[in-house]
C-alpha positions in Angstrom: 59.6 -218.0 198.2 62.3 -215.4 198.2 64.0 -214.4 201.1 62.4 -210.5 200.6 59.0 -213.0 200.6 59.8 -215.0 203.7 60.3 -211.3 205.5 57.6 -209.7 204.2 55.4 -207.8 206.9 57.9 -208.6 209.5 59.2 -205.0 211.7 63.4 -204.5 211.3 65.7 -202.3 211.4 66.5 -200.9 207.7 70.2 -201.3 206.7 72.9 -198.6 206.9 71.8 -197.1 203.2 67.7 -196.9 204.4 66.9 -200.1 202.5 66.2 -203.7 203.7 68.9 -205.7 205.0 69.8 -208.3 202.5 70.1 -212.1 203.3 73.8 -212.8 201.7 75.6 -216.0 200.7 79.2 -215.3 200.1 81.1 -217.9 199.0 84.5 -219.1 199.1 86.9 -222.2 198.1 89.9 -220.9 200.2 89.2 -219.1 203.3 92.0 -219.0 205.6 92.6 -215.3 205.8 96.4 -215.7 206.9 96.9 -217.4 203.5 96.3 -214.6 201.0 94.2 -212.0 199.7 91.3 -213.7 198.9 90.8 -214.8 202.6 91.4 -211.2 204.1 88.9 -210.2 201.4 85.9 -212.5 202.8 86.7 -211.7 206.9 86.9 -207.9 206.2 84.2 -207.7 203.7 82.0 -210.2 205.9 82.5 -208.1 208.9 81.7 -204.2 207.5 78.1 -206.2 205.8 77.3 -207.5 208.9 77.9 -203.7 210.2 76.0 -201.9 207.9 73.0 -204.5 209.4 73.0 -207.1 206.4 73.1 -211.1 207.4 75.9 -212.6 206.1 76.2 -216.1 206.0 80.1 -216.9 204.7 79.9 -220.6 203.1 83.5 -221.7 202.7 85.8 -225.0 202.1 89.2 -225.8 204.0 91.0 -224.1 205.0 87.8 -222.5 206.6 87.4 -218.4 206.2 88.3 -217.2 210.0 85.4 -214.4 210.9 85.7 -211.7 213.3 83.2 -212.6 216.6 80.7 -209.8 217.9 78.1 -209.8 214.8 75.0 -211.4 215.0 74.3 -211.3 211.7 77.8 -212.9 211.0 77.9 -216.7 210.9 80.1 -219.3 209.2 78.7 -222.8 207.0 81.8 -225.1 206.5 81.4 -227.0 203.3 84.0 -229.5 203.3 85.8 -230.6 201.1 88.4 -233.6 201.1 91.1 -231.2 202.3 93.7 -232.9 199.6 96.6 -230.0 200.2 96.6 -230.0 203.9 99.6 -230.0 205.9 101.6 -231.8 206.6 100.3 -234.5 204.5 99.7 -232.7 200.7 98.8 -234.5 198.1 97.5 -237.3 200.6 95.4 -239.8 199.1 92.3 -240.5 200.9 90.8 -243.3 203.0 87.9 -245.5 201.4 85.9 -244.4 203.7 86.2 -240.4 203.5 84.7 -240.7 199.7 80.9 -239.7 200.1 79.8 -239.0 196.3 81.2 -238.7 193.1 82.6 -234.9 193.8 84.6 -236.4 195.8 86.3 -239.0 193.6 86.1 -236.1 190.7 88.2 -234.2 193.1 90.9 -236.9 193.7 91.2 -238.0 189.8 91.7 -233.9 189.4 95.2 -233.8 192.0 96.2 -237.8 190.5 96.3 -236.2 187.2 98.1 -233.1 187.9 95.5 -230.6 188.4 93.7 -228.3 190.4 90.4 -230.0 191.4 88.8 -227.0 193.9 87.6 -224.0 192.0 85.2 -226.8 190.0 84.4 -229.2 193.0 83.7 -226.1 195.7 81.1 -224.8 193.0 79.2 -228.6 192.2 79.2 -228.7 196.2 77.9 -224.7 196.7 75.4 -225.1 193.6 73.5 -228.6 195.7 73.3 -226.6 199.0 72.1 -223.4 197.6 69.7 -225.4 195.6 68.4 -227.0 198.6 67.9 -223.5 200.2 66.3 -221.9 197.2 64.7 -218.7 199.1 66.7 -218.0 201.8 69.2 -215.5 200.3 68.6 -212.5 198.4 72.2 -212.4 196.7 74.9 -215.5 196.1 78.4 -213.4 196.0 81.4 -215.6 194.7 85.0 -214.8 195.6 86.5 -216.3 192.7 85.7 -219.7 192.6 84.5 -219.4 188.7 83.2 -223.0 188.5 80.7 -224.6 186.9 78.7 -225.5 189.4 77.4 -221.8 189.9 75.7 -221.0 186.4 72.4 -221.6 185.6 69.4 -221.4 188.3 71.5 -221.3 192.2 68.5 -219.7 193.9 69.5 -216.4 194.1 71.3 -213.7 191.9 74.7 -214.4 191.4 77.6 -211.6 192.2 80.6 -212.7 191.3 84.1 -211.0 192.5 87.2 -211.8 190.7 90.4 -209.8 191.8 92.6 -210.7 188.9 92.6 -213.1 186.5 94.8 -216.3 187.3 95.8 -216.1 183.9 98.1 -214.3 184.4 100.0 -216.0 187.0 100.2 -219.0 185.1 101.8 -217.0 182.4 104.3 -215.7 184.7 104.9 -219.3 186.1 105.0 -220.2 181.9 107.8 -217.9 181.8 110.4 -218.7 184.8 109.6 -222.4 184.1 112.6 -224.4 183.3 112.3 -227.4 181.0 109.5 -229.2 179.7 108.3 -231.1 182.2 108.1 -228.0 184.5 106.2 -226.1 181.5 104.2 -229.1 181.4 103.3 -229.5 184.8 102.4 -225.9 185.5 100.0 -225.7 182.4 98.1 -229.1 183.7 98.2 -226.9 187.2 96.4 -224.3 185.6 94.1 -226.6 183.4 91.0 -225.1 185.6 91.7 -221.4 183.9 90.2 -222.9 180.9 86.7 -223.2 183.0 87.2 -219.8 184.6 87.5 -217.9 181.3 84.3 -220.0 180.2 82.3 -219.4 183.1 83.5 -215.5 183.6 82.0 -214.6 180.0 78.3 -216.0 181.5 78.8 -213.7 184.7 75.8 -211.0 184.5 77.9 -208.9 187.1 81.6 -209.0 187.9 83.4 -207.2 191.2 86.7 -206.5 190.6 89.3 -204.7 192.8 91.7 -202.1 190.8 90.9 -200.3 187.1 93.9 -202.6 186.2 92.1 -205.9 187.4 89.2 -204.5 184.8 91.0 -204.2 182.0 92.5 -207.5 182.4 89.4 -209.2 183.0 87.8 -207.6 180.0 91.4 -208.5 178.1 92.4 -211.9 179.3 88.8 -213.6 180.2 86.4 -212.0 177.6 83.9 -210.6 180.0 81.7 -207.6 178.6 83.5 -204.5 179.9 79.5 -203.1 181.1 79.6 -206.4 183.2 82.8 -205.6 185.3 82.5 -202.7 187.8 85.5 -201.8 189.9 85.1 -202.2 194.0 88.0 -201.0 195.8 89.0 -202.7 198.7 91.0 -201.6 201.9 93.1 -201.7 204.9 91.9 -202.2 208.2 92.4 -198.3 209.3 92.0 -199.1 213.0 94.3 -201.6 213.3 97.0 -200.6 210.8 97.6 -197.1 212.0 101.0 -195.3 213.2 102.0 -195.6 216.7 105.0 -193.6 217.9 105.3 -196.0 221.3 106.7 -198.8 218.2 110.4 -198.0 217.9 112.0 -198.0 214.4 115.0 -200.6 214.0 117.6 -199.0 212.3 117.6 -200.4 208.7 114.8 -202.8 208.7 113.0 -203.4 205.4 109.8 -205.7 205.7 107.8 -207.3 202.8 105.1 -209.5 203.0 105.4 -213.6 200.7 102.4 -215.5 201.3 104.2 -217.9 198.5 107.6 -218.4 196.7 106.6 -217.9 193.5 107.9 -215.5 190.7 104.6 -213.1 190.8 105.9 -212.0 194.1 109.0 -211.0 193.3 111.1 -211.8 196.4 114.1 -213.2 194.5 114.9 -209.3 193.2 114.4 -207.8 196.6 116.9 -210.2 198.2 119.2 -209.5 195.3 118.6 -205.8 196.0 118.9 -205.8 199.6 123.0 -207.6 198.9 123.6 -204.2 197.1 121.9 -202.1 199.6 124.3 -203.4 202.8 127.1 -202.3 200.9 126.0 -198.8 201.6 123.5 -199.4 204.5 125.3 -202.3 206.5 122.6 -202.5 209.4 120.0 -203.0 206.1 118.2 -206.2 206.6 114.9 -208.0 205.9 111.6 -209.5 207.4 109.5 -211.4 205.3 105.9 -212.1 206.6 105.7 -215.7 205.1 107.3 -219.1 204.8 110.9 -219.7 204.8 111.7 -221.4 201.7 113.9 -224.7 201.7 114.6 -224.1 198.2 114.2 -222.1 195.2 115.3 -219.0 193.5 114.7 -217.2 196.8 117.2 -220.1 198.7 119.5 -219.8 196.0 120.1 -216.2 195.8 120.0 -216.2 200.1 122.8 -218.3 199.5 124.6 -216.8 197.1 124.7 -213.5 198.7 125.9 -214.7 202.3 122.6 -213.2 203.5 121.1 -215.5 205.9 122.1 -213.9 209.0 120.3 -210.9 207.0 117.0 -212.1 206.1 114.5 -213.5 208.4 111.1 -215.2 207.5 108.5 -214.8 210.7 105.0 -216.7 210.6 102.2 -217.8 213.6 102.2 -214.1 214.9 99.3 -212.4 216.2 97.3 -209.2 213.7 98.8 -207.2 217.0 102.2 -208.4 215.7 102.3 -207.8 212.5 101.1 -204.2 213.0 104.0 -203.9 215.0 106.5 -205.4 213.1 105.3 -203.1 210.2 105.4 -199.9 212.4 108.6 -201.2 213.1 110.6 -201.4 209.7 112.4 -197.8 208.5 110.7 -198.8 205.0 108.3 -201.4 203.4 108.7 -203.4 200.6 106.4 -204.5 197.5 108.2 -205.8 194.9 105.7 -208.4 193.1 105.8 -208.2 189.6 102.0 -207.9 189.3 99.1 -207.8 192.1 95.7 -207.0 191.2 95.2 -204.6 194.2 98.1 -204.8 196.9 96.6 -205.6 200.3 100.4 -205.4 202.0 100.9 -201.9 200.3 97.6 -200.2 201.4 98.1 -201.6 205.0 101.5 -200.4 205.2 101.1 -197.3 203.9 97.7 -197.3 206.7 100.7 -197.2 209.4 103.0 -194.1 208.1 105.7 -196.5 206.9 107.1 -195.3 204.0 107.1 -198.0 200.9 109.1 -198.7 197.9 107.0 -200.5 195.5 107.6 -201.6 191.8 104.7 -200.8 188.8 103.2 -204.3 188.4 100.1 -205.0 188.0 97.9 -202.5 190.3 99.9 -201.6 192.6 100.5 -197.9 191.4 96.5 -197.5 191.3 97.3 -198.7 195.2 100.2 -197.0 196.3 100.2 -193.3 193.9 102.2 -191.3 192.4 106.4 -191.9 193.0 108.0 -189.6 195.3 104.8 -188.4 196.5 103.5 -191.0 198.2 106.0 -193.7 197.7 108.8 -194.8 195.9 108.1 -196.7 192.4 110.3 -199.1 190.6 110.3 -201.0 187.6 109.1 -204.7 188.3 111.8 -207.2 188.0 114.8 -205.0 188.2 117.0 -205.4 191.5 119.0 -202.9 190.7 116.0 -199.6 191.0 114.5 -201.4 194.4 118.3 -201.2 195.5 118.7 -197.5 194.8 115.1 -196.8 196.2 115.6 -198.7 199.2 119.1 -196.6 199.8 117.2 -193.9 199.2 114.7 -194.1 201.7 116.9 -195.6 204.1 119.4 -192.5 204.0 117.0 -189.8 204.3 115.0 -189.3 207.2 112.6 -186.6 206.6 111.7 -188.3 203.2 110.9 -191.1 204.9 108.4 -189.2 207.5 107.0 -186.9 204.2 105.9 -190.4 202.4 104.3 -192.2 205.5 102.4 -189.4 206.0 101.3 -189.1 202.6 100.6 -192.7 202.3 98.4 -193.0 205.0 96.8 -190.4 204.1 95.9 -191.7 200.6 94.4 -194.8 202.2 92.1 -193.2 204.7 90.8 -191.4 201.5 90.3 -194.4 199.0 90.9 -197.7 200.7 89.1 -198.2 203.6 86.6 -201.8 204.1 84.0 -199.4 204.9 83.9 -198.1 202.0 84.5 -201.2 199.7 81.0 -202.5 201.8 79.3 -199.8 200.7 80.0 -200.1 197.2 79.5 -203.9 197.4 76.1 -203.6 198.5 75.1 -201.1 196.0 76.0 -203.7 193.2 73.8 -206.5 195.3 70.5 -204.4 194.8 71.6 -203.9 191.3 71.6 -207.4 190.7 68.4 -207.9 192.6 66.6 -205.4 190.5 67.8 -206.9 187.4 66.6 -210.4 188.5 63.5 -208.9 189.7 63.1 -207.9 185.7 64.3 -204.7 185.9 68.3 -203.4 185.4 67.5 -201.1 188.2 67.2 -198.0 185.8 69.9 -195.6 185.5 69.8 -193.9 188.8 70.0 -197.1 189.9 73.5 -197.6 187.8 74.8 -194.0 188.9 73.8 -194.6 192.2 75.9 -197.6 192.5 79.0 -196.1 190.6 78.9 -193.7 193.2 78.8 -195.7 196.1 81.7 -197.8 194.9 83.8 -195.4 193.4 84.2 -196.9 190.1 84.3 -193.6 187.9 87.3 -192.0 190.3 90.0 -194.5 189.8 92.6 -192.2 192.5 95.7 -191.2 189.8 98.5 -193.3 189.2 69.2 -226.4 210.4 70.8 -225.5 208.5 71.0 -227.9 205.3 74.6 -229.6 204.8 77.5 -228.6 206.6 78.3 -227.3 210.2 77.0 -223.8 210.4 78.7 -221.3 212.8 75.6 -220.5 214.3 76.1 -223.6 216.5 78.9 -224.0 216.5 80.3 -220.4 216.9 82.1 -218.5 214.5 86.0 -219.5 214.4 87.7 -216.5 215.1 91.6 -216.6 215.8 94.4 -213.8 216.9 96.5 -214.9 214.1 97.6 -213.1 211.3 98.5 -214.3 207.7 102.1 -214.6 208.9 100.4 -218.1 209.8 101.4 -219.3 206.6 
């Protein structure tokens, strides 16, 4: 019995666009929304469902997706994994007794051997509970887990949202690799690509979070290009929004690093930033990540004499973060490729002007240069230095492109929004499982709704659900990490 079946007859409330509320699974291997993207994706998204009146049950492995309390259709199912890259023991080897089944020792023969076990061990694990609750969902919605385990027959229609191929930061990783052994180690890391290009050409319908991500997906994983529909996604508006009570700190730059590795680009901004206090002495840095022992970023710190100059912050509160970014006389993105840009889009949400380079996305994100932003070649410390100087001497610019930017995101990139257009693709899928393709209005309707076609220019059964338990909610921010 579906979960439309199981409902039938009963009296509720229709959902925000008239329709039925939908039963949704939405799935994911990495959760932690103070971690990356992917985890802001599934609290934000999670919450404005459970808003428009949809049930949203969020089925996720360590570290567990963190939801936001005060939705009753909102509730959490841990499906645990064996937790192998924990801290502060990563790349621990398990007990005897923590190995309950054969995913399990799949998953520790995976890390022995140099790879990646949890895209491929999160699905086996997601396909034999979704199996065993055949009926109770009218939509499974992946976030990028690409494994095995979800083809064939999962008990519902399969969504599947993949914000940019990982192919491509492997390549990048491929490319700053010194050696052999490091080129060989990062291409066993990345073995699991292999299945995610297999399983992505099977998808019947892709999400995907920028026309860039698209292309690439069509380019780099094969997928049909009628299969991959663009979803924007967006700040949190309410929370990331200009407050004149926040004092600006004379020549403060912040960027956000969830990782030190090449994609993000950190190594040229700290380069850039050594050229920019030779004009701008006062000109320093915050980065919203981990402090790196060692490493280009360590090096180049070092080199320039700029650790009184740059300071890494983590364990802060959402409320902090807003803060600090209301704070800084200019924000920083200078990542050599994002598929969307969450850090842009939520500073640009508080009137803080941003320099940003041309990788990836991030120009579908942040607009055109010198109207809403600055724009830089990726890669080149010497153009983020003479943007940064820019901004940083030239007040009213600064106030023209905050107001711009924010302005831009309350038009485009709101969560609100990216719900709507989400849920316009689940009844698509529905319809086409049903044994219809939900007809062409069906296919405008939901282009519309997600604004694919306007680009802007430039008992439960195993695992501990929330319901009992409560859902985990925490004040932190991704500055956790």
């Amino acid at each position: 019995m579906t979960a439309e079946a199981s409902r039938a007859g009963a009296d509720e409330e229709p959902a925000a666009d008239g329709e039925r509320p939908l039963d949704i699974a939405l799935l994911t291997y990495k959760g932690n929304p103070f971690c990356g993207g992917q985890g802001v994706y599934v609290r934000h998204l999670s919450r404005e469902l459970a808003r428009l009146g949809h049930r949203v049950e969020v089925i996720g492995s360590q570290p567990y997706p963190v939801l936001d309390e005060g939705y009753p259709g909102l509730t959490l199912t841990e499906l645990p994994s064996l937790d192998l890259y924990r801290s502060p023991d990563p790349f621990r080897t398990p007990g005897r007794g923590e190995y309950r089944d054969w995913v399990d020792a799949l998953e520790v023969a995976t890390m022995w051997t140099g790879g990646f076990p949890e895209p491929l061990t999160f699905s086996l694990r997601a396909r034999r509970h979704l199996r065993a609750r055949a009926g109770e969902f009218d939509v499974v919605h992946d976030n990028q887990t690409l494994g095995y385990g979800l083809l064939g027959d999962i008990g519902a229609p399969l969504v599947t949202t993949i914000h940019h191929p990982i192919t491509v930061d492997r390549q990048l990783e491929l490319d700053a690799a010194e050696g052999w052994k490091r080129r060989y180690s990062v291409r066993r890391w990345y073995a699991f690509t292999r299945m995610q290009k297999r399983v992505a050409r099977r998808l019947p319908s892709v999400l995907t979070v920028s026309g860039t991500s698209r292309q690439e997906i069509v380019d780099h994983l094969g997928v049909r290009e009628d299969r991959v529909h663009v979803v924007h996604i967006g700040a949190d508006t309410d929370l990331f929004a200009p407050n004149p009570a926040v004092a600006q700190v004379p020549g403060r730059i912040v960027t956000t690093s969830s990782a030190d590795v090449p994609l993000k680009g950190l190594v040229f901004l700290v380069e850039a930033l050594a050229k920019v206090r030779t004009e701008h002495p006062a000109a320093h840095l915050v980065v919203v990540g981990k402090r790196p022992a060692e490493g280009p970023v360590a090096q180049a710190m070092e080199r320039y004499g700029l650790d009184g100059a740059v300071e890494f912050v983590k364990g802060i509160s959402d409320a902090e973060l807003v803060d600090l970014v209301r704070s800084a006389e200019v924000a920083c993105v200078p990542s050599l490729y994002e598929g969307f840009s969450l850090p842009a889009a939520e500073a640009m949400a508080t009137g803080t002007p941003l320099v940003a380079t041309t990788g990836g996305a991030i120009p579908e994100v942040a607009g055109r240069d010198g109207e809403t932003c600055l724009a830089v070649p990726p890669g080149d410390a010497g153009a983020l230095a003479t943007a940064l100087n820019r901004l940083l001497g030239d007040a009213e610019l600064r106030l023209r492109l905050g107001r711009a930017g924010r302005e831009r995101v309350l038009r485009h990139y709101t969560w609100a929004r990216a719900a709507q257009g989400t849920v316009a693709r689940y009844r698509e899928a529905i319809a086409r499982s049903a044994g219809g393709t939900g007809g062409p209005g069906a296919a405008v309707s939901a282009r519309s709704a997600a604004g694919e076609a306007v680009a802007p220019s430039a008992p439960r059964s195993p695992g501990r659900s929330a319901a009992s338990a409560g859902v985990r909610h925490e004040s932190e921010s991704r500055a956790t990490c």
